[in-house]
C-alpha positions as CSV (number, residue, x, y, z in Angstrom):
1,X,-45.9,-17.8,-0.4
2,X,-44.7,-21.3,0.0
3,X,-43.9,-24.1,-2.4
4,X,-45.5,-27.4,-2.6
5,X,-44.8,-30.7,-4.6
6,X,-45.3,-34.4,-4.6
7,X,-45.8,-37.5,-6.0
8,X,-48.2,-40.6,-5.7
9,X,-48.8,-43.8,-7.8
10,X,-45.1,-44.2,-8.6
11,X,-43.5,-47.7,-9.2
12,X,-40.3,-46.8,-8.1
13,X,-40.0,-45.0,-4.6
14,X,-36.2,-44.0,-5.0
15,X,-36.9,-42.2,-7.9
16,X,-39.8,-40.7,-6.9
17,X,-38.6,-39.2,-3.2
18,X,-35.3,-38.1,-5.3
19,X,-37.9,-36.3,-8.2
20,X,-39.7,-34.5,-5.2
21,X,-36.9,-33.6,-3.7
22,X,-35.2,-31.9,-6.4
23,X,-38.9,-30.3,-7.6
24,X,-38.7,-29.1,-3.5
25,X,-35.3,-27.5,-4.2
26,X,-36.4,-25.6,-7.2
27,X,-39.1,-24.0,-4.8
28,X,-36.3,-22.6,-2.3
29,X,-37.0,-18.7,-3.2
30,X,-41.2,-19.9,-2.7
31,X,-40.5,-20.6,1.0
32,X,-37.0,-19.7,2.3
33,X,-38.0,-20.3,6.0
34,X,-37.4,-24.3,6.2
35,X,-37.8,-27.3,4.2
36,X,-39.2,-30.5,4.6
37,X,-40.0,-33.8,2.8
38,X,-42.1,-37.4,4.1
39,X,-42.3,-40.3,2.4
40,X,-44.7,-43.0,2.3
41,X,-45.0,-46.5,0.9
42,X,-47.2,-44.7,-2.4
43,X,-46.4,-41.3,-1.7
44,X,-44.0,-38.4,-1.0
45,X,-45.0,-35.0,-0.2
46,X,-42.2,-31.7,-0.1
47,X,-42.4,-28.5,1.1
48,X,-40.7,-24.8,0.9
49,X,-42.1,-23.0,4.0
50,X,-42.4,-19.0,4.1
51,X,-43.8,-18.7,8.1
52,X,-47.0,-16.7,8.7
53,X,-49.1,-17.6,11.1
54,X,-47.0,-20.0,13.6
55,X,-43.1,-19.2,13.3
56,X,-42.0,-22.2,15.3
57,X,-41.4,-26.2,14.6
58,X,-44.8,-26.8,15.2
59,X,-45.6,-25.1,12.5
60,X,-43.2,-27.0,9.4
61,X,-44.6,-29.1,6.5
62,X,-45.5,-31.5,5.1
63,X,-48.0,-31.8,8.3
64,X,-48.8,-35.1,9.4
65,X,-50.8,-36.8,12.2
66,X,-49.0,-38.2,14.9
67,X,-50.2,-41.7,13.1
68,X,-48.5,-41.2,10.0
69,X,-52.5,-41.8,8.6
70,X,-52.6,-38.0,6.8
71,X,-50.0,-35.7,5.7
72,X,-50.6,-32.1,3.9
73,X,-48.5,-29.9,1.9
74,X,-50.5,-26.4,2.0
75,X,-49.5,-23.0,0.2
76,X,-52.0,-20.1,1.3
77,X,-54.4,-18.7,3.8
78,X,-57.0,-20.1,4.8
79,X,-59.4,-16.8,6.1
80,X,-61.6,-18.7,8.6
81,X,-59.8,-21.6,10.6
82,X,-59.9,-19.9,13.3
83,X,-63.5,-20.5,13.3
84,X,-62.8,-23.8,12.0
85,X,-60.6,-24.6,14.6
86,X,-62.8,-23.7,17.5
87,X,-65.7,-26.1,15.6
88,X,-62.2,-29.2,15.7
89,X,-61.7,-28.1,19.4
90,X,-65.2,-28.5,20.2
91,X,-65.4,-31.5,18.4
92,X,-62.6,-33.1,20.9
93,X,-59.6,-32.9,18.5
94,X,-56.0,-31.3,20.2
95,X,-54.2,-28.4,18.3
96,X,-50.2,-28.7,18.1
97,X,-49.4,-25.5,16.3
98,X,-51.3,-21.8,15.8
99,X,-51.0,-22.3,11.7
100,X,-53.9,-23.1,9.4
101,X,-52.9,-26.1,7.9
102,X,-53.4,-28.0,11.2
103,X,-56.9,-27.4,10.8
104,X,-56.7,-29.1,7.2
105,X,-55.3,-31.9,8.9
106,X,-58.2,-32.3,11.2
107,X,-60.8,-31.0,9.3
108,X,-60.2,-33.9,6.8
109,X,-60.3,-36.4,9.4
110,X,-63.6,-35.2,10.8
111,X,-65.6,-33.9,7.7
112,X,-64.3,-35.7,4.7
113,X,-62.9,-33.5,1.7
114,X,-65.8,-32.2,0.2
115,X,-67.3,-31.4,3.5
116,X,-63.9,-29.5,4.4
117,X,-63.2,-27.8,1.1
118,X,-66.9,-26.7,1.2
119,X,-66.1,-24.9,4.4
120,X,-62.8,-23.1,3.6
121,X,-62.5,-19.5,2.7
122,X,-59.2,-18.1,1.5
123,X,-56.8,-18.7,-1.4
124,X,-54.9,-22.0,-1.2
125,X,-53.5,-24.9,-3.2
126,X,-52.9,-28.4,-0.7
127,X,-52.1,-32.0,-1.6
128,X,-53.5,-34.0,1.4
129,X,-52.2,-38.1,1.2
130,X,-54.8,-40.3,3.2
131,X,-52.3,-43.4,3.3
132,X,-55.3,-45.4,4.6
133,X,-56.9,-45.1,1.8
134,X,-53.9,-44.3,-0.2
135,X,-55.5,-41.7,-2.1
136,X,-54.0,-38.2,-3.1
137,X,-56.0,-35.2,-3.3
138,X,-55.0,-32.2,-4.6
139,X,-56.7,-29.1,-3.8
140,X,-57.6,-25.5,-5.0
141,X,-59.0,-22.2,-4.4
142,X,-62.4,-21.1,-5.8
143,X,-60.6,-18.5,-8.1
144,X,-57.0,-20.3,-8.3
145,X,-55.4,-17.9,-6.9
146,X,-52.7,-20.2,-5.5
147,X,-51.0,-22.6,-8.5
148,X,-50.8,-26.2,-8.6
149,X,-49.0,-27.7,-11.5
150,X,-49.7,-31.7,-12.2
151,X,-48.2,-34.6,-14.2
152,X,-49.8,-37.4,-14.8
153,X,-48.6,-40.4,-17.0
154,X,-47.4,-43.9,-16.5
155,X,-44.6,-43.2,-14.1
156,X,-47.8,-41.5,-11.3
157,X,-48.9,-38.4,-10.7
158,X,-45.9,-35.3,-9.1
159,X,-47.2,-31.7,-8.5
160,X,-46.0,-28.8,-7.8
161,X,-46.5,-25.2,-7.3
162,X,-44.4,-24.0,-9.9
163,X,-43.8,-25.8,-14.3
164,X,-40.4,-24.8,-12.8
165,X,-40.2,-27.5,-10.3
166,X,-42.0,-30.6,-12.4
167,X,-39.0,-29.5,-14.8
168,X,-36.5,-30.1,-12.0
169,X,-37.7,-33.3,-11.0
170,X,-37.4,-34.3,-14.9
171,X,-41.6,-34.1,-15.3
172,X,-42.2,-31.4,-17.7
């Protein structure tokens, strides 16, 4: 289990990097393997990493593309990206790491969001930050399995795995 939060559509970027950190913080039992945080101009994704499937750096979050263009927080499993990731490979794009979230990475970039959460089996919650297009999508399994918490007011939109964490970062 890891921990996710994050915040987009903010007016102040201090406040908001300091808001995600704290909510990141508040995660610490969720992920007690490593910690990380990236902030954009609109944007500022945290993470509480518990290592499963790649135990090295390759594998730490939030996961972005060697661009800065996309960056992913993920808590969960995604059953099938090893098949997914064969389909990437195939499809010309390189692999840095053996984790799953990679593939959330690439599979965004190649098939959209609906076309990639269409195509993943598991039990998951991401927020993926296209700072492109400066969009923020937050993400799901079928059942819900995994939680995602959200705020949204004047001040943006943070979220969270945990109503703990949007406490922490002063949002609930």
């Amino acid at each position: 289990m890891c921990g996710i939060a994050g915040a987009a559509g903010f007016s102040n970027r201090e406040a908001a990097t300091q808001a995600v950190a704290d909510m990141t913080a508040a995660l610490a039992r969720r992920g007690p393997d490593g910690s990380g945080l990236e902030a954009f101009d609109a944007a500022v994704l945290g993470h509480r990493r518990l290592s499963i499937f790649d135990l090295s750096e390759a594998g730490r979050q939030p996961m972005t593309t060697p661009d800065r263009s996309t960056s992913v927080v993920f808590n969960g499993a995604i059953y099938n990206f090893h098949e997914l990731r064969a389909e990437l490979v195939a499809a010309g794009y390189r692999f840095h790491s053996q984790t799953d979230t990679e593939v959330l990475l690439h599979g965004y970039i190649e098939w959209g969001i609906d076309r990639l959460v269409a195509r993943l089996r598991g039990m998951f919650a991401f927020g993926l930050w296209d700072d492109r297009r400066r969009k923020l999508f937050l993400v799901r399994d079928r059942l819900g399995v995994k939680p995602l918490i959200y705020s949204a007011g004047s001040s943006g939109i943070f979220f969270a795995s945990t109503a703990r964490a949007l406490r922490q970062g002063g949002l609930a």
